[in-house]
Residue frames relative to the residue before (quaternion, step in Angstrom):
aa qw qx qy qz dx dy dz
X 1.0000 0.0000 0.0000 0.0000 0.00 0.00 0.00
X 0.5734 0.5096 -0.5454 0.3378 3.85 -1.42 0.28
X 0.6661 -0.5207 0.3957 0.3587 3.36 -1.25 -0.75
X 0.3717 0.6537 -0.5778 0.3172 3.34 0.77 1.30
X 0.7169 0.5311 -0.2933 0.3434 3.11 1.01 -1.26
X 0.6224 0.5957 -0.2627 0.4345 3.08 1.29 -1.03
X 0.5696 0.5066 -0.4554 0.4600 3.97 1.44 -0.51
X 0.6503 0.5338 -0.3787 0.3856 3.53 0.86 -1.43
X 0.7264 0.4459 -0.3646 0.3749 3.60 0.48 -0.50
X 0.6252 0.4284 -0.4157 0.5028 3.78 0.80 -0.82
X 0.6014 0.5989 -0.3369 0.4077 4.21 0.99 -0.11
X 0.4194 0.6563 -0.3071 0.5469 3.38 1.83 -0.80
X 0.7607 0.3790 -0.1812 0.4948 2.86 0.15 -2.05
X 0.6591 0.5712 -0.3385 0.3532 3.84 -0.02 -0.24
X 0.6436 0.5154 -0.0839 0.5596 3.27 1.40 -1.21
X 0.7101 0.4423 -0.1677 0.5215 3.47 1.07 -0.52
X 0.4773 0.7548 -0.1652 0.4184 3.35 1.36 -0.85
X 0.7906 0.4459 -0.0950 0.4088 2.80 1.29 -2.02
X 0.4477 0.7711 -0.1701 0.4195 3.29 1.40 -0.50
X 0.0909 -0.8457 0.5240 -0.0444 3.67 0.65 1.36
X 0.0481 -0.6025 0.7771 0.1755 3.98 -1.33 -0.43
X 0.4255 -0.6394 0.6271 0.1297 2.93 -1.48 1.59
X 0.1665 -0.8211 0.5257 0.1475 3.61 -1.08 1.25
X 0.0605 -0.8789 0.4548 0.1302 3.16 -0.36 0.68
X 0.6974 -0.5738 0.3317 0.2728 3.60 -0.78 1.46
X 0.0203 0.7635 -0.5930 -0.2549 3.38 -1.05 0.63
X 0.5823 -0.5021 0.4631 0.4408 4.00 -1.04 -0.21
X 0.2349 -0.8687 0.4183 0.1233 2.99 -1.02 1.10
X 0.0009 0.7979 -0.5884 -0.1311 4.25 0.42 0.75
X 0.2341 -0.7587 0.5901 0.1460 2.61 -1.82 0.45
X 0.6186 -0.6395 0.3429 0.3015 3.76 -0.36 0.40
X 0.5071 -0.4472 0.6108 0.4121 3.65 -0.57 0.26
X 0.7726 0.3037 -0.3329 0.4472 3.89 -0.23 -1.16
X 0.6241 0.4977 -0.4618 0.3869 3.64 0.33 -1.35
X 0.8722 0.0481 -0.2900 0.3911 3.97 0.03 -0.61
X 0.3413 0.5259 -0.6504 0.4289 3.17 0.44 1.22
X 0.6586 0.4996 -0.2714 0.4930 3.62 0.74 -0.71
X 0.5724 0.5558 -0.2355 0.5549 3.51 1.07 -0.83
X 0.7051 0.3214 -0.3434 0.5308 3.90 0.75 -0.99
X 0.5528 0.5092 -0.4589 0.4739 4.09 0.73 -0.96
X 0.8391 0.2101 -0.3714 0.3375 3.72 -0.12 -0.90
X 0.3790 0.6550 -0.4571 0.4673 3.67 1.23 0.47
X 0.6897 0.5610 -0.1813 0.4204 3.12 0.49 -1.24
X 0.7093 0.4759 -0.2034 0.4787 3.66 0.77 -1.96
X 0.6839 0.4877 -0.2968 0.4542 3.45 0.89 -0.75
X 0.7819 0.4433 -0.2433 0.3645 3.49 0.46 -0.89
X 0.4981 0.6248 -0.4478 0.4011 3.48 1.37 -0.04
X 0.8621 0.0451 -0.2365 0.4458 3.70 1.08 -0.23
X 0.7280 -0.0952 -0.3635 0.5734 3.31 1.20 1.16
X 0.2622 -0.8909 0.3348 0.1596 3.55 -0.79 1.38
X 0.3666 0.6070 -0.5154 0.4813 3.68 1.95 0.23
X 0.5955 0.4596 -0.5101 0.4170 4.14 0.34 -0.97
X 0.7817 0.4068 -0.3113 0.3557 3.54 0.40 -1.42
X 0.5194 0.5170 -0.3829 0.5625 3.75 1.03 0.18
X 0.7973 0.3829 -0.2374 0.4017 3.44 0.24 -0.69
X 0.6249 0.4360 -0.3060 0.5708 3.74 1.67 -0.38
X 0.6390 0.4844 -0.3803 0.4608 3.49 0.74 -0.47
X 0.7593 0.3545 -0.3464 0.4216 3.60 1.07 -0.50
X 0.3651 0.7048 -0.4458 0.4138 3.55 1.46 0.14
X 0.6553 0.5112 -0.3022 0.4667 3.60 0.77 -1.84
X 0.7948 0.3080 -0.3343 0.4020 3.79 0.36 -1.03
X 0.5560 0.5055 -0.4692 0.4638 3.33 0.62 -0.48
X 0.6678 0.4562 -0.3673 0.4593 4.22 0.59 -0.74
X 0.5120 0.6576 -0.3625 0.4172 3.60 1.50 -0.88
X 0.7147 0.4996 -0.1661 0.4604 3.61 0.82 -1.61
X 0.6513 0.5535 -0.3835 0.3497 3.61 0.92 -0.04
X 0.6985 0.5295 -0.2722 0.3970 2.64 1.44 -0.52
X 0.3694 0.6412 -0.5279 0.4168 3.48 1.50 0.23
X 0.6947 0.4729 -0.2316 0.4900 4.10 1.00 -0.73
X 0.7645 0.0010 -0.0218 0.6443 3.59 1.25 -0.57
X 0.1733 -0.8339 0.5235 0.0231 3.43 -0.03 1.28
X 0.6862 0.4099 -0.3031 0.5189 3.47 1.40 -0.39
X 0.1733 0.7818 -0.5423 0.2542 3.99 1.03 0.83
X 0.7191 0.4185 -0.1855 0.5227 3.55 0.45 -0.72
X 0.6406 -0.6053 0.3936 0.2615 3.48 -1.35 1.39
X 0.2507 -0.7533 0.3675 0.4845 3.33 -0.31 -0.50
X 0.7253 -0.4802 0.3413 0.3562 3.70 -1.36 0.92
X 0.6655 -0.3922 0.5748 0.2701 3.02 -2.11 0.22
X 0.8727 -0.0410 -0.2646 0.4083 3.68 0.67 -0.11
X 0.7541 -0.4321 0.1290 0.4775 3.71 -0.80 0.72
X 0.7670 0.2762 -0.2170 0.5370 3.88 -0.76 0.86
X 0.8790 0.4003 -0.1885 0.1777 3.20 0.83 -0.32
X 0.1020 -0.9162 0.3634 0.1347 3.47 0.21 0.98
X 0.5431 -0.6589 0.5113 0.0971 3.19 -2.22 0.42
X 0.2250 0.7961 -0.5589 -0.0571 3.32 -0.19 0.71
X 0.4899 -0.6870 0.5046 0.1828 3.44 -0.90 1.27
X 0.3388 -0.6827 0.6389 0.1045 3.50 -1.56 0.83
X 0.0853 -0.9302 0.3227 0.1527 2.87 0.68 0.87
X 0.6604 0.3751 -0.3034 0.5754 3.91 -1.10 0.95
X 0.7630 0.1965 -0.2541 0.5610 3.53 1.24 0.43
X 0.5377 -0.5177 0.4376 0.5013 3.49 -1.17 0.26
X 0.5718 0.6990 -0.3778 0.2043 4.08 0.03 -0.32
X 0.4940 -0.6888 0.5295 0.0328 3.34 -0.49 1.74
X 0.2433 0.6332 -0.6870 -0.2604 3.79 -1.06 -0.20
X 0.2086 -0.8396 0.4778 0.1525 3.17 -0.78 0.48
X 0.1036 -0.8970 0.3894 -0.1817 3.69 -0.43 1.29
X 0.1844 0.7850 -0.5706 -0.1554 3.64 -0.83 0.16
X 0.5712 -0.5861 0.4976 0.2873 3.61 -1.68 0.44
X 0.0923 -0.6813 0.7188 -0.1037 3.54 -0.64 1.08
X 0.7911 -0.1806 0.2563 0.5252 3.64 -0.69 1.37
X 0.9140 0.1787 0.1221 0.3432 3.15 -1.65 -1.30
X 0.7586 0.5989 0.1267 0.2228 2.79 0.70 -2.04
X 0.0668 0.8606 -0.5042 -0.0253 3.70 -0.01 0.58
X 0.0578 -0.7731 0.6251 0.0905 3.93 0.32 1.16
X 0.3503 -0.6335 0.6762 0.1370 3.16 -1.30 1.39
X 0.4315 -0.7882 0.4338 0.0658 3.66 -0.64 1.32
X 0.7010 -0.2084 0.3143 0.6053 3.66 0.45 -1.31
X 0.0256 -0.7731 0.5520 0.3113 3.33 -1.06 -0.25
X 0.4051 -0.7364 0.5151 0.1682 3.95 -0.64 1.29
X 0.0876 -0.6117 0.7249 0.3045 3.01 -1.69 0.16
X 0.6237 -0.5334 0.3065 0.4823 3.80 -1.15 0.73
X 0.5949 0.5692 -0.3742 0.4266 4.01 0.96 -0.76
X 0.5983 0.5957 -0.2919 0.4494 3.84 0.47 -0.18
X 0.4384 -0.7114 0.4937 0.2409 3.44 -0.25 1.48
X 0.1773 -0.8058 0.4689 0.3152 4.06 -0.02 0.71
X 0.2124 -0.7657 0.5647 0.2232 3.55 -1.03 0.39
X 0.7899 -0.3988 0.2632 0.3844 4.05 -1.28 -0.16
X 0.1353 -0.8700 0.4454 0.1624 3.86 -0.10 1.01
X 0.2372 -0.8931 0.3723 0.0864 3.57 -0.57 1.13
């Protein structure tokens, strides 16, 4: 007890702290469907208010682009390789998988849509 133990530990922490990982970017693709799916729910929204549908469509890409720093954000999917990364505060799914380098942006879902087999 006193204030040694308590130095050795804030020195731990300090020493650890210092310790960085080097991230290294991946490439982001998108699918033919994903921004077709991206313009429809752009589109579906903005017919009755068109700032939300601006402001959600730039949420998805801006959530898309994180994943060039953390490709493994998203849970992983219902089938093997494939992950989920929630929009969160909406029903909207993106659905993705990591290839190497390479993050192919699959489709984006809404949870109400019967889901079918991503390829």
């Amino acid at each position: 007890m006193g204030y040694g133990s308590r130095v050795a530990a804030t020195e731990v922490r300090l020493w650890k702290g210092t310790r960085r990982r080097v991230v290294v970017p991946v490439e982001i693709v998108w699918s033919a469907l994903a921004r077709a799916r991206l313009r429809d729910i752009r589109a579906y929204i903005a017919r009755d208010k068109p700032y939300a549908a601006e402001k959600l469509a730039t949420r998805i890409i801006v959530l898309v682009e994180a994943l060039k720093d953390h490709p493994h954000l998203g849970r992983a999917g219902s089938e093997p390789g494939v992950r989920e990364l929630i929009v969160g505060g909406t029903p909207y799914l993106i659905l993705y998988k990591v290839l190497g380098k390479t993050v192919l942006i699959s489709t984006i879902w809404h949870s109400a849509q019967a889901r079918e087999k991503i390829r």
